[in-house]
N, CA, C and O atoms as a GROMACS GRO file, in nm:
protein
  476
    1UNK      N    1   0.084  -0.118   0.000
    1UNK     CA    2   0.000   0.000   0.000
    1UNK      C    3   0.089   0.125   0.000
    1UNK      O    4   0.181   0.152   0.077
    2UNK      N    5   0.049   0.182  -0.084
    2UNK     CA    6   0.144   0.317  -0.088
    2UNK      C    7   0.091   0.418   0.048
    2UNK      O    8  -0.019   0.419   0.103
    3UNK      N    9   0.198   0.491   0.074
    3UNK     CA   10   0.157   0.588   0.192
    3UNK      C   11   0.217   0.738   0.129
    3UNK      O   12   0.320   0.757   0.065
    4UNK      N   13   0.102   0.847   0.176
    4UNK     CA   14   0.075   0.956   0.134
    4UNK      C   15   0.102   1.044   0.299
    4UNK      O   16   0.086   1.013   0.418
    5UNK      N   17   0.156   1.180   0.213
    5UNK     CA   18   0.136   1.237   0.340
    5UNK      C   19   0.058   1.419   0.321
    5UNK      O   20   0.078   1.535   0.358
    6UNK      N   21  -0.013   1.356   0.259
    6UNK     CA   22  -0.101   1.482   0.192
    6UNK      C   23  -0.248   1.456   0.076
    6UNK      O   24  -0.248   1.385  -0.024
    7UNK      N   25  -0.336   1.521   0.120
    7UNK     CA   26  -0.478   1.437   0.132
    7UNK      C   27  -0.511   1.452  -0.061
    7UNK      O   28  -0.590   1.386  -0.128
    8UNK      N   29  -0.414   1.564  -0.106
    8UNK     CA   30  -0.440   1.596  -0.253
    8UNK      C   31  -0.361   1.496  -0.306
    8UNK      O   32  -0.396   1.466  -0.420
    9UNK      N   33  -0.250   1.422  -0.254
    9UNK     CA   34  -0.160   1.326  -0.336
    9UNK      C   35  -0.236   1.195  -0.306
    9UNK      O   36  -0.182   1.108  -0.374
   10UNK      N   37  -0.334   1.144  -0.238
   10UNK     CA   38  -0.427   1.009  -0.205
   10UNK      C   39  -0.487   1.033  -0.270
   10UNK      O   40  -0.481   0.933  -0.341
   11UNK      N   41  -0.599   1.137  -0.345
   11UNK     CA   42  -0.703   1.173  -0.389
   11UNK      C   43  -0.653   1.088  -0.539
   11UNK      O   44  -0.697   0.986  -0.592
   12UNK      N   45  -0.508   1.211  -0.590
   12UNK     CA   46  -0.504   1.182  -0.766
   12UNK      C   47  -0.438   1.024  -0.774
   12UNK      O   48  -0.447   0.980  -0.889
   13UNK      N   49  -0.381   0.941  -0.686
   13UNK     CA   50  -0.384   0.810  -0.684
   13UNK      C   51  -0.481   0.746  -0.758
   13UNK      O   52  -0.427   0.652  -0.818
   14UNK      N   53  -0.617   0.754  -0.786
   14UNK     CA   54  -0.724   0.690  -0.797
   14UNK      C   55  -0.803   0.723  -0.982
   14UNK      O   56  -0.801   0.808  -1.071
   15UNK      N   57  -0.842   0.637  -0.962
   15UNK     CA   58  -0.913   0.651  -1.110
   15UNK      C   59  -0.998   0.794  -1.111
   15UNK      O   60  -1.016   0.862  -1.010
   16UNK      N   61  -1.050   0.829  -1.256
   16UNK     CA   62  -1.146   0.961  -1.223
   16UNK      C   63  -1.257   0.936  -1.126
   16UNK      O   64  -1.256   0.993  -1.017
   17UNK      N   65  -1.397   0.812  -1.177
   17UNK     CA   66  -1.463   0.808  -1.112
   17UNK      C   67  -1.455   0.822  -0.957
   17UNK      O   68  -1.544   0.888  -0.903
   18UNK      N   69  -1.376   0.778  -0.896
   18UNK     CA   70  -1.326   0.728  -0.743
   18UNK      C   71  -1.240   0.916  -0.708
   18UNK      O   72  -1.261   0.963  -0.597
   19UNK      N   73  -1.191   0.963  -0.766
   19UNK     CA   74  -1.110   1.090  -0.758
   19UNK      C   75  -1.246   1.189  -0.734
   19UNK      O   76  -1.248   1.253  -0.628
   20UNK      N   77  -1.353   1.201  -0.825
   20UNK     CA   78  -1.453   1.267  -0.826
   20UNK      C   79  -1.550   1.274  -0.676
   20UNK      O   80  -1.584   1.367  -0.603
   21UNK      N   81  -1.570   1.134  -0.675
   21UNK     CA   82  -1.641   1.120  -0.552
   21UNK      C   83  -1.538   1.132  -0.371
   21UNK      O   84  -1.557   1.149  -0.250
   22UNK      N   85  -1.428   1.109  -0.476
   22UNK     CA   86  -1.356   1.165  -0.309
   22UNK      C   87  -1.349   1.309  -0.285
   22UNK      O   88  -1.335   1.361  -0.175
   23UNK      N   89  -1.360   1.365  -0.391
   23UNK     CA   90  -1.365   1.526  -0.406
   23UNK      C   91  -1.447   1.574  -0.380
   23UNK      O   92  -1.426   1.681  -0.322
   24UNK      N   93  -1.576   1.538  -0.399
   24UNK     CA   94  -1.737   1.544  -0.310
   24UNK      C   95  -1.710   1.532  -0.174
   24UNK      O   96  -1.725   1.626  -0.096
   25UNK      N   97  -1.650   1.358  -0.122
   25UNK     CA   98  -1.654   1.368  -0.043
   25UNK      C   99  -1.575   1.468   0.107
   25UNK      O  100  -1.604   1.478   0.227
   26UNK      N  101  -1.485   1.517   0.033
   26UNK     CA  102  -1.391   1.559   0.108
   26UNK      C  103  -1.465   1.777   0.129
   26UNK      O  104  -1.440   1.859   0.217
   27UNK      N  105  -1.536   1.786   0.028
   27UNK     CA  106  -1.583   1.928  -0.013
   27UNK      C  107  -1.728   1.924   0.098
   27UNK      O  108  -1.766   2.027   0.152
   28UNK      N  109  -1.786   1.814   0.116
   28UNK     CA  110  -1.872   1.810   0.194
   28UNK      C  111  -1.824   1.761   0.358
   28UNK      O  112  -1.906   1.780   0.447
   29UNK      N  113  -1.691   1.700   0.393
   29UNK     CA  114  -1.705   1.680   0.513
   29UNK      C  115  -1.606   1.856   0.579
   29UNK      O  116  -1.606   1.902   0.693
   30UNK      N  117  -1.525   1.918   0.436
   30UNK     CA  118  -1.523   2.093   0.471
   30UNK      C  119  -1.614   2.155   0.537
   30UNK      O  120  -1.614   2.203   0.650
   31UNK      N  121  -1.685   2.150   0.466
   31UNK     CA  122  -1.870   2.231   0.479
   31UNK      C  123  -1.909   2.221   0.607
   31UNK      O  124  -1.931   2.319   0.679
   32UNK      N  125  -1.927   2.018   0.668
   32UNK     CA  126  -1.993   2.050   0.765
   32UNK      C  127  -1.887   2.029   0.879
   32UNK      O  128  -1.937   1.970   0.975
   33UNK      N  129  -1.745   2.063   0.895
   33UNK     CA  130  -1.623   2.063   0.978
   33UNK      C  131  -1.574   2.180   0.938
   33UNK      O  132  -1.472   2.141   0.881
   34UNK      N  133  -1.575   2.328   0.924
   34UNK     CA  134  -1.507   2.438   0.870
   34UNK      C  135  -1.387   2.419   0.938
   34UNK      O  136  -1.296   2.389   0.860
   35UNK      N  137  -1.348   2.427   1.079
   35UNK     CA  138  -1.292   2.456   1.167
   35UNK      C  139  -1.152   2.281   1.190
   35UNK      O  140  -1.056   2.260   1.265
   36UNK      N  141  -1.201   2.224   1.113
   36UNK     CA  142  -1.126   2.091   1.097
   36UNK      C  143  -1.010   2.070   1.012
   36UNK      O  144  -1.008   2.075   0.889
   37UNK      N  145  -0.882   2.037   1.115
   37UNK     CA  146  -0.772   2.048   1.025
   37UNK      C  147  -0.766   1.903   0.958
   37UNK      O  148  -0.782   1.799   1.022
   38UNK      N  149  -0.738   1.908   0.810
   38UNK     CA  150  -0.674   1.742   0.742
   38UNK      C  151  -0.566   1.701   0.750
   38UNK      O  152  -0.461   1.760   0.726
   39UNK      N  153  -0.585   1.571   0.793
   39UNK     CA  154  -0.420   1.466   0.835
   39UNK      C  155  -0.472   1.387   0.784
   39UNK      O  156  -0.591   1.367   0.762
   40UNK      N  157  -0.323   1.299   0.745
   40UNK     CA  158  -0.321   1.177   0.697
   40UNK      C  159  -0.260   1.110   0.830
   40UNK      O  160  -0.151   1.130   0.882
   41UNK      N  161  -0.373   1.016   0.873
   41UNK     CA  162  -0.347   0.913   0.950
   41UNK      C  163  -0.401   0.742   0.946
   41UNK      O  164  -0.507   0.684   0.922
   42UNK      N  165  -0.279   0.710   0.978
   42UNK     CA  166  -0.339   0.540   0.974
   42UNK      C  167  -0.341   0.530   0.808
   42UNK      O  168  -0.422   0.467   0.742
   43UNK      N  169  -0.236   0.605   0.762
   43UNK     CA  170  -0.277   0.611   0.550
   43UNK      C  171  -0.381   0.644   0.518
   43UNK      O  172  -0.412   0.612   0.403
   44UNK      N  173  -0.489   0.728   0.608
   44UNK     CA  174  -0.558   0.769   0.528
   44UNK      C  175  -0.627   0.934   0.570
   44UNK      O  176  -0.618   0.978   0.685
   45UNK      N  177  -0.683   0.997   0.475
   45UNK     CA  178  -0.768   1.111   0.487
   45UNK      C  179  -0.837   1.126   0.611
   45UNK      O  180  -0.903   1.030   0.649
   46UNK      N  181  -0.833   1.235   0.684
   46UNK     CA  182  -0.874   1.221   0.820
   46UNK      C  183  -0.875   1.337   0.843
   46UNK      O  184  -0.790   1.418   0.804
   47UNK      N  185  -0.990   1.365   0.923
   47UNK     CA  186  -1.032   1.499   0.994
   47UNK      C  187  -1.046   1.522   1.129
   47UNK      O  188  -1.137   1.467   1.190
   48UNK      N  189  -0.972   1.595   1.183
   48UNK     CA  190  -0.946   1.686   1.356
   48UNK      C  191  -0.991   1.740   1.362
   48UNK      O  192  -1.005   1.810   1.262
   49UNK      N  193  -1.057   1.768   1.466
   49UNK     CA  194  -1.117   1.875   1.547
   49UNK      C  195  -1.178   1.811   1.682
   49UNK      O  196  -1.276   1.738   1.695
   50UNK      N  197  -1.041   1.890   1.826
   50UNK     CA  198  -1.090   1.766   1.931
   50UNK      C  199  -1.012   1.612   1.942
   50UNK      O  200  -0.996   1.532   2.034
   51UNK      N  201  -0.982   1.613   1.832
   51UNK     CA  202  -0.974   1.433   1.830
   51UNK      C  203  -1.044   1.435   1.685
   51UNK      O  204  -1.114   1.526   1.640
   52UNK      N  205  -1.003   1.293   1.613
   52UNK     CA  206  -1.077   1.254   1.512
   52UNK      C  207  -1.189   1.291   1.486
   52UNK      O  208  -1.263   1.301   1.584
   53UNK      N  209  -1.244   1.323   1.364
   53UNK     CA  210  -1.408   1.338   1.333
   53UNK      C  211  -1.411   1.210   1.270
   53UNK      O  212  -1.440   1.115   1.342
   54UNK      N  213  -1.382   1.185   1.132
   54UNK     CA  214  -1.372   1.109   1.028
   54UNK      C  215  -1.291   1.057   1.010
   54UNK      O  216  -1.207   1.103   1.088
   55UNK      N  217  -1.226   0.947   0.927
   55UNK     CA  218  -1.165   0.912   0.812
   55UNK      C  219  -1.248   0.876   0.681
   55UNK      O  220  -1.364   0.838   0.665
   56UNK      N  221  -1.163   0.896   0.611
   56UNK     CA  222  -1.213   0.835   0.448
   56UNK      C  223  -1.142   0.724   0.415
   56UNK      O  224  -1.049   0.702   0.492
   57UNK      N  225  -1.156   0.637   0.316
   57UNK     CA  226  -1.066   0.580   0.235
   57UNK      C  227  -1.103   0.511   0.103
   57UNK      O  228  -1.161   0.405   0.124
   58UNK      N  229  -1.084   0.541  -0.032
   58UNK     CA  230  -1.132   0.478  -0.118
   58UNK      C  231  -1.051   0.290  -0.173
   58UNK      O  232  -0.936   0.247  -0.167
   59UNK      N  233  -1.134   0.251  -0.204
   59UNK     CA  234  -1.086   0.081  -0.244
   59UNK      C  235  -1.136   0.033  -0.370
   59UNK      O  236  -1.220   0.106  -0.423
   60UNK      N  237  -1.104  -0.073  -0.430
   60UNK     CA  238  -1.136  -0.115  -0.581
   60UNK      C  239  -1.326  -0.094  -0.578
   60UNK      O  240  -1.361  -0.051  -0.687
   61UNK      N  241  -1.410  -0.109  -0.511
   61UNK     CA  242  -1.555  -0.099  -0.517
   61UNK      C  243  -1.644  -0.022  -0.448
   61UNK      O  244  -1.766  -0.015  -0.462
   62UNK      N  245  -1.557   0.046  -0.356
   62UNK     CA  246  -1.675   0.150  -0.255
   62UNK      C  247  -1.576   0.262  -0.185
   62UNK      O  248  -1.456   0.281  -0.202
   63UNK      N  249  -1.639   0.308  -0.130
   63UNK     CA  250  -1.574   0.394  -0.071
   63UNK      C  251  -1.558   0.397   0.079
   63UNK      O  252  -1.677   0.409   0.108
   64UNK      N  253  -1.490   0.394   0.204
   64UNK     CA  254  -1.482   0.328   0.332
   64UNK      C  255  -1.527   0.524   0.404
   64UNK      O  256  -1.442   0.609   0.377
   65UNK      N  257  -1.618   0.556   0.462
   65UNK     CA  258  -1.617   0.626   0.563
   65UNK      C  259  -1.606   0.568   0.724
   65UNK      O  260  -1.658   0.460   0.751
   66UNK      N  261  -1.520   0.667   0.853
   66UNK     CA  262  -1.493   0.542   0.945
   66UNK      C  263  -1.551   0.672   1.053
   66UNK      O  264  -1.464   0.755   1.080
   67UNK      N  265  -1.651   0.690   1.098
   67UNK     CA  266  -1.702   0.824   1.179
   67UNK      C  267  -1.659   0.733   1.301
   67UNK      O  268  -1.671   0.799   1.404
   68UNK      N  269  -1.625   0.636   1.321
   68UNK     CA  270  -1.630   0.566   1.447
   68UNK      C  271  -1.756   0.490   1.475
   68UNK      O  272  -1.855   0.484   1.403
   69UNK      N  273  -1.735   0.427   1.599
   69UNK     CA  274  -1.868   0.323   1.651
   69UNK      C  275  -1.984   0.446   1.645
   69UNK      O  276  -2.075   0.445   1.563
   70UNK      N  277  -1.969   0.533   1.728
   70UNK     CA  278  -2.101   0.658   1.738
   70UNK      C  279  -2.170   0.684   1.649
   70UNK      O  280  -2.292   0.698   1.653
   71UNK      N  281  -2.061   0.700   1.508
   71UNK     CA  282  -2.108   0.761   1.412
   71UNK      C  283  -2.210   0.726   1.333
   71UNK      O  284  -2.310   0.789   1.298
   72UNK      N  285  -2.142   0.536   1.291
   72UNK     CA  286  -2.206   0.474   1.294
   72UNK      C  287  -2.391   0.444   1.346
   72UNK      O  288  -2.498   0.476   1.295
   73UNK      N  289  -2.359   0.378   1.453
   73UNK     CA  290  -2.458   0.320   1.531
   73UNK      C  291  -2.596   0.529   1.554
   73UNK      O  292  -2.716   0.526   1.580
   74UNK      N  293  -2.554   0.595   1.544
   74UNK     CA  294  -2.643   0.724   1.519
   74UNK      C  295  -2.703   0.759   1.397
   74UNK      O  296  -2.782   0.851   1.377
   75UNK      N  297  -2.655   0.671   1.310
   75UNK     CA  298  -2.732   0.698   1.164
   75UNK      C  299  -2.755   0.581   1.093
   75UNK      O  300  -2.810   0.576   0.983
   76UNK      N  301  -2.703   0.465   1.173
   76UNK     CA  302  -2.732   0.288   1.082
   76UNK      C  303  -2.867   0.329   1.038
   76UNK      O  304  -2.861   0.348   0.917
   77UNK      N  305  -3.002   0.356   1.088
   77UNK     CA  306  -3.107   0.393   1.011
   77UNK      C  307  -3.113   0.420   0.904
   77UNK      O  308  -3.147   0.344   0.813
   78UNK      N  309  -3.080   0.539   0.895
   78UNK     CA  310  -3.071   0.604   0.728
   78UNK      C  311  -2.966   0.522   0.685
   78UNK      O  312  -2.977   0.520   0.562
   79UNK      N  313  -2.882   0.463   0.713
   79UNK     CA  314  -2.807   0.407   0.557
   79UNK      C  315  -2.820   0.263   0.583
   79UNK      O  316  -2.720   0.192   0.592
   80UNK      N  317  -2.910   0.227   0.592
   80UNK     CA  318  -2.952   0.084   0.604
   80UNK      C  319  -2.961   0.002   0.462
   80UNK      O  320  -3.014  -0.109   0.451
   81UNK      N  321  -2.884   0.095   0.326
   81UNK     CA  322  -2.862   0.022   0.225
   81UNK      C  323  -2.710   0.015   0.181
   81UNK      O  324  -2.662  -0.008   0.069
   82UNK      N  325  -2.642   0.044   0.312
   82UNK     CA  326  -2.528   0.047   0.276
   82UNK      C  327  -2.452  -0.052   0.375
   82UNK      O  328  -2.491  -0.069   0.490
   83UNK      N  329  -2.356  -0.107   0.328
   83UNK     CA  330  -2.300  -0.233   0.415
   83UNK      C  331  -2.240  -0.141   0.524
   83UNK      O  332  -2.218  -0.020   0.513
   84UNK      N  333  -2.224  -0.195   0.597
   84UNK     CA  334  -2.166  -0.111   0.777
   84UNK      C  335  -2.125  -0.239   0.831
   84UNK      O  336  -2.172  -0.350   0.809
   85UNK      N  337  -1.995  -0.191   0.934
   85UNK     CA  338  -1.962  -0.300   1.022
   85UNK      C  339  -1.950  -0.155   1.156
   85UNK      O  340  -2.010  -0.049   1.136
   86UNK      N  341  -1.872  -0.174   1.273
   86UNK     CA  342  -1.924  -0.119   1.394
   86UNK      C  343  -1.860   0.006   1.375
   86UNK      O  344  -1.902   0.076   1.466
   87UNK      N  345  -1.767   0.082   1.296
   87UNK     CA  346  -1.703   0.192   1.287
   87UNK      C  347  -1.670   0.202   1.130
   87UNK      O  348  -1.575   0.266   1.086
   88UNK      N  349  -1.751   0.140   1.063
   88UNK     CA  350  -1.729   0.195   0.897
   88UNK      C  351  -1.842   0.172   0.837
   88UNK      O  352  -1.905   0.066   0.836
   89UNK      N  353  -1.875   0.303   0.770
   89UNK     CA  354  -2.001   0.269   0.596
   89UNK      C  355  -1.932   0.274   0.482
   89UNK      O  356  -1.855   0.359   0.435
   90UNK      N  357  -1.980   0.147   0.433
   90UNK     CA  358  -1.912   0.147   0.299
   90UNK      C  359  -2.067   0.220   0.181
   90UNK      O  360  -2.190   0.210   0.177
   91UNK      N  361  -1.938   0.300   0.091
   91UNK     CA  362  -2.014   0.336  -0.025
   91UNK      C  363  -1.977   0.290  -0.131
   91UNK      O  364  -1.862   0.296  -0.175
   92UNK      N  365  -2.080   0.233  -0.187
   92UNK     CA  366  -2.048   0.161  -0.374
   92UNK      C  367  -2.011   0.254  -0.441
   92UNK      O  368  -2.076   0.357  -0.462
   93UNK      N  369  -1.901   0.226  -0.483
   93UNK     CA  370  -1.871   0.304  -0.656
   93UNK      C  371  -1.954   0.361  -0.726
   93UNK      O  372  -1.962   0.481  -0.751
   94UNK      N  373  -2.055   0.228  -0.783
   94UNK     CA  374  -2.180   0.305  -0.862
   94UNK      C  375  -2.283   0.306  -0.815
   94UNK      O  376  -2.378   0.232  -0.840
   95UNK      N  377  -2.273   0.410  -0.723
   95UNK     CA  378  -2.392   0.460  -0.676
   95UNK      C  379  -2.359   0.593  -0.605
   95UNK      O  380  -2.262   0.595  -0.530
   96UNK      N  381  -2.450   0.732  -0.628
   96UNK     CA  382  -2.408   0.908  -0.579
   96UNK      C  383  -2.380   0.833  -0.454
   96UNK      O  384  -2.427   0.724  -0.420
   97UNK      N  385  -2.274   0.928  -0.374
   97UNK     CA  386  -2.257   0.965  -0.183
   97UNK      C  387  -2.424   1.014  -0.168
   97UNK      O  388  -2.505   1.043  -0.257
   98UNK      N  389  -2.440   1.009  -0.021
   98UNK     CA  390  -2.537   1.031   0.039
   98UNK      C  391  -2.503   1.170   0.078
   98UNK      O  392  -2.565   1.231   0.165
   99UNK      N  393  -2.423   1.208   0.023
   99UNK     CA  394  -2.355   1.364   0.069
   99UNK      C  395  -2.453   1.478   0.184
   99UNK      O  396  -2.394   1.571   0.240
  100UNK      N  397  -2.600   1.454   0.206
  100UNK     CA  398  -2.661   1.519   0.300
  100UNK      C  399  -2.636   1.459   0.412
  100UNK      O  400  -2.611   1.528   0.510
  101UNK      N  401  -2.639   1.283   0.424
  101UNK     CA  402  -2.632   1.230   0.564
  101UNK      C  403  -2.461   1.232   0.596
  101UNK      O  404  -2.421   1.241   0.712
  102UNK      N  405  -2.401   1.227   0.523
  102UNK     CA  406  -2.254   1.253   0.525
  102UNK      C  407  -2.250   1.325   0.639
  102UNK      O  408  -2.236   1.297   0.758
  103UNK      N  409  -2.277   1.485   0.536
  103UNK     CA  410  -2.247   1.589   0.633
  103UNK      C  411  -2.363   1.561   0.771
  103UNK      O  412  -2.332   1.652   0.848
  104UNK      N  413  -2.443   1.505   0.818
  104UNK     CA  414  -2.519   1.500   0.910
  104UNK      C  415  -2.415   1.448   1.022
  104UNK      O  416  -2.395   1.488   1.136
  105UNK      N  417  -2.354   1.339   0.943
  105UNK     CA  418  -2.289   1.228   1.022
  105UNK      C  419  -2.139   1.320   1.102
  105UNK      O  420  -2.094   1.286   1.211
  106UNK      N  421  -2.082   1.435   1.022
  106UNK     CA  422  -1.974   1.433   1.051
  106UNK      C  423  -2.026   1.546   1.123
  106UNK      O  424  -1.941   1.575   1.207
  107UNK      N  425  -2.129   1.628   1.131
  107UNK     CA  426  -2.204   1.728   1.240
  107UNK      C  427  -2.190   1.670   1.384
  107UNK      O  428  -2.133   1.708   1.486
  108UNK      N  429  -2.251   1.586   1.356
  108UNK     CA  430  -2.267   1.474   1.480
  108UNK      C  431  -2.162   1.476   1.548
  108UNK      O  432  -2.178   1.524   1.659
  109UNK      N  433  -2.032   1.434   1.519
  109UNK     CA  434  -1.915   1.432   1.557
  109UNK      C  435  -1.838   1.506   1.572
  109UNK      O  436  -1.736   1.462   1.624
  110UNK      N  437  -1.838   1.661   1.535
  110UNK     CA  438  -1.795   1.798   1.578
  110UNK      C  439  -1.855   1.789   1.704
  110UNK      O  440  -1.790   1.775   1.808
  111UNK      N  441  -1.953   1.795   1.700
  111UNK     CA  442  -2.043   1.773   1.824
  111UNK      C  443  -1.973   1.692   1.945
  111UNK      O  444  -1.888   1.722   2.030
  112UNK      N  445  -2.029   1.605   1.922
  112UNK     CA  446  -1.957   1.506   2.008
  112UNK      C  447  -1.838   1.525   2.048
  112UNK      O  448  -1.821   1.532   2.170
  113UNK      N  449  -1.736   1.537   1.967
  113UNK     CA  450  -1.623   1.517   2.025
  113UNK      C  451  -1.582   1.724   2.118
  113UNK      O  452  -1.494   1.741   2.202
  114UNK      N  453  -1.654   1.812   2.076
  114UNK     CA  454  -1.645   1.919   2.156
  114UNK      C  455  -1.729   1.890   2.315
  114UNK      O  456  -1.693   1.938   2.422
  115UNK      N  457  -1.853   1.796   2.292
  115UNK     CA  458  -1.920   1.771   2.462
  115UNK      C  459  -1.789   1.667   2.507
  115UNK      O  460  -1.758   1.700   2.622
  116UNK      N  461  -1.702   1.554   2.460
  116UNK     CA  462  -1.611   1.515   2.502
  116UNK      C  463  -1.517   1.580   2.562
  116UNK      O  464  -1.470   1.522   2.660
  117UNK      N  465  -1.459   1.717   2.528
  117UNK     CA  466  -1.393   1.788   2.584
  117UNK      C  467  -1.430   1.900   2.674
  117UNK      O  468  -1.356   1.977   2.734
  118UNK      N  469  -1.569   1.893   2.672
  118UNK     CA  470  -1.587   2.033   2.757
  118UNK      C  471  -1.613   1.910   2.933
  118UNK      O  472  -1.602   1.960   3.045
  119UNK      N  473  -1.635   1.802   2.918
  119UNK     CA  474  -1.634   1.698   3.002
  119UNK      C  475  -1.548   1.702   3.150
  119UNK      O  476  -1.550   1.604   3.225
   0.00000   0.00000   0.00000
């Protein structure tokens, strides 16, 4: 696995289709994280603020978002067509991001992880 240490050099790694939708994805977890710095950790795309919000990571068929167990288990509802295990949603290739619950999801976790610290 190649390792990156900059979220624009992981991105152009990837085919267009997969480049496009990481570019969505990454323009929408901006939006709803303004205040969130990007690292590459664990090899992949990742957002601070507090502590982790997100990671991303794209693969040969979907796309891996990792909000954590919380993130998860607070929105399994709505993406109940998307495969999930206890700290990742996977997104298919061919099929749009959910880009509204996205940003819902990574709201959530600004959140969260600021009541974690005011604790």
């Amino acid at each position: 696995m190649k390792q990156f240490n900059e979220i624009d050099l992981y991105i152009a790694d990837f085919p267009a289709l997969t480049r496009k939708m990481l570019e969505q994805l990454r323009a929408t977890i901006k939006l709803a994280a303004p205040e969130a710095s990007e690292v590459i950790s664990y090899g992949m795309p990742a957002y601070k603020q507090n502590g982790i919000l997100v990671y991303f990571a794209a693969y040969k068929n979907h796309i891996g978002l990792y909000p954590m167990a919380s993130g998860v288990e607070a929105f399994k509802s709505v993406l109940s067509g998307c495969k999930m295990s206890k700290g990742t949603i996977q997104f298919p290739l061919d099929k749009p991001l959910p880009l509204e619950i996205i940003a819902e999801i990574v709201r959530f976790r600004v959140v969260e992880r600021s009541n974690k610290l005011s604790k």
